[in-house]
Structure formats: structure tokens, C-alpha cells
C-alpha positions in Angstrom: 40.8 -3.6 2.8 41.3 -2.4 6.3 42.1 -5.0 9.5 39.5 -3.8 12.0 36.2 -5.8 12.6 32.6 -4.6 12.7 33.0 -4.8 16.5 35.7 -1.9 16.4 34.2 0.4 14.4 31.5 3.3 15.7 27.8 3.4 15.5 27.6 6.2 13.1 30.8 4.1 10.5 29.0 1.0 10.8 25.4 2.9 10.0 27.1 4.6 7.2 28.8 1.5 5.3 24.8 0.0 5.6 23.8 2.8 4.3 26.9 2.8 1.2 25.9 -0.8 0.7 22.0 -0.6 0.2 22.5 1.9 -2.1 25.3 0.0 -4.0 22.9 -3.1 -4.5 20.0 -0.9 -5.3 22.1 0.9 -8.2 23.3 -3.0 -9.2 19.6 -4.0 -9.0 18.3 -1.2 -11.2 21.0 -1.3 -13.8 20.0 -5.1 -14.1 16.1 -4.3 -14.4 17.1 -1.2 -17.1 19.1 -4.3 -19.0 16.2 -6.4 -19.0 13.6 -4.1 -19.6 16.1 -2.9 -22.8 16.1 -6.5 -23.8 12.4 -7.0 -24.0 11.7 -3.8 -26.0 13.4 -5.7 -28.9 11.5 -8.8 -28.6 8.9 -9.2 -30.8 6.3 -10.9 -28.5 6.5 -8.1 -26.5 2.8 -7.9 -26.6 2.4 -11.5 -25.7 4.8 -10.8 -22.7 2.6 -7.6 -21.5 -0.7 -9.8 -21.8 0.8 -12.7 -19.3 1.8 -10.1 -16.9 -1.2 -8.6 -17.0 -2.9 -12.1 -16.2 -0.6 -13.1 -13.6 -1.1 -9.5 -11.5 -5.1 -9.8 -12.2 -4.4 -13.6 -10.3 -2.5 -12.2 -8.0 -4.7 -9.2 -7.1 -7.4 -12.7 -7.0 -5.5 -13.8 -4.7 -4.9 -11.1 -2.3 -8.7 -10.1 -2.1 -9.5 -13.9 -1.5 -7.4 -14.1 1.5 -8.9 -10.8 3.1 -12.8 -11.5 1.9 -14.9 -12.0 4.8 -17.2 -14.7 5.6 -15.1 -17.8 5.3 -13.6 -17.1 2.1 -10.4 -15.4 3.1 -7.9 -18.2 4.4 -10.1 -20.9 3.3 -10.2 -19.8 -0.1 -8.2 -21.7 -3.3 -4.8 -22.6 -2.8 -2.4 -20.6 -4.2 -1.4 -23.3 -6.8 -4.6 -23.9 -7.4 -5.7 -20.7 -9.0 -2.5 -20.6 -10.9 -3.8 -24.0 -12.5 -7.2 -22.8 -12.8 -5.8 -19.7 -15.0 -3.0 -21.8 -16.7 -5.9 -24.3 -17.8 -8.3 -21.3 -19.2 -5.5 -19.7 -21.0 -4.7 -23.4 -22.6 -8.4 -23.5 -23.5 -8.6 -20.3 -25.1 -5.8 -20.8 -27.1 -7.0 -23.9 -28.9 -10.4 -22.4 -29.5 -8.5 -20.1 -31.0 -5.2 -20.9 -32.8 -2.2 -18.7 -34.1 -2.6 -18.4 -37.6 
């Protein structure tokens, strides 16, 4: 580790170790999404897990258009939480009209 502070070191050194750092915690990010992603190949409610995400982004997507509809309904549309409870309720609903068997 070297003594000298940010303040000594030049524009172009103190751009570069940014730069050396952003991409150290982008490779550290990535090899932690490839070890996850690994992990949930094996799972066997993979399929389960691919349906939720689906659900949540189709909420989300909800959500987004919602807040830019015009006529009133963008920022005085649901809450947030409230559509997440709305779906949560729905997916309870449709899985006792329809249990695992």
C-alpha cells in the first residue's frame, strides 16, 4: 500500500484506479450472478422460479406504464405496495382453486 493520498496523485492516476476499481467490482458482481444463476439450474422448482419472475416483471412493467399513463392515472395510480398485494392475493387465489397434487 503506498503513503500518498488521493489529493497527491494526478488526474489521469486517480481516473485510472476508478476506472481498475469498477471493473474489479463488475468482474466480483458477475462471478456472483454466474454462481447463482449455476445454483438455480439444479433446483428443481426452477420452473416455479421462472413463472414468479415472470409475474413480478409483468407488475413491474404495470407499474411503470401506470406512472406515465396520461389522464390522471400516472402519479395517481396504485401504490406500489398496493399492486404487489393485489398480485400476491390473485396468485394465493389461484393456487387454492387449484392445488398441487
Amino acid at each position: 500500500m503506498t503513503d500518498r493520498t488521493d489529493r497527491d496523485r494526478r488526474p489521469d492516476e486517480q481516473a485510472l484506479l476508478l476506472v481498475a476499481g469498477l471493473a474489479d467490482l463488475m468482474v466480483d458482481t458477475l462471478g456472483t450472478a454466474v454462481g447463482s444463476f449455476r445454483s438455480l439450474l439444479g433446483r428443481s422448482d426452477s420452473a416455479d422460479l421462472a413463472q414468479d419472475a415472470a409475474a413480478d416483471l409483468r407488475a413491474r412493467g404495470r407499474l411503470a406504464l401506470d406512472r406515465l399513463a396520461p389522464g390522471g392515472q400516472g402519479t395517481g395510480g396504485l401504490a406500489h405496495m398496493e399492486v404487489l398485494a393485489r398480485e400476491s392475493l390473485a396468485r394465493r387465489a389461484a393456487a387454492v382453486a387449484t392445488p398441487d397434487e
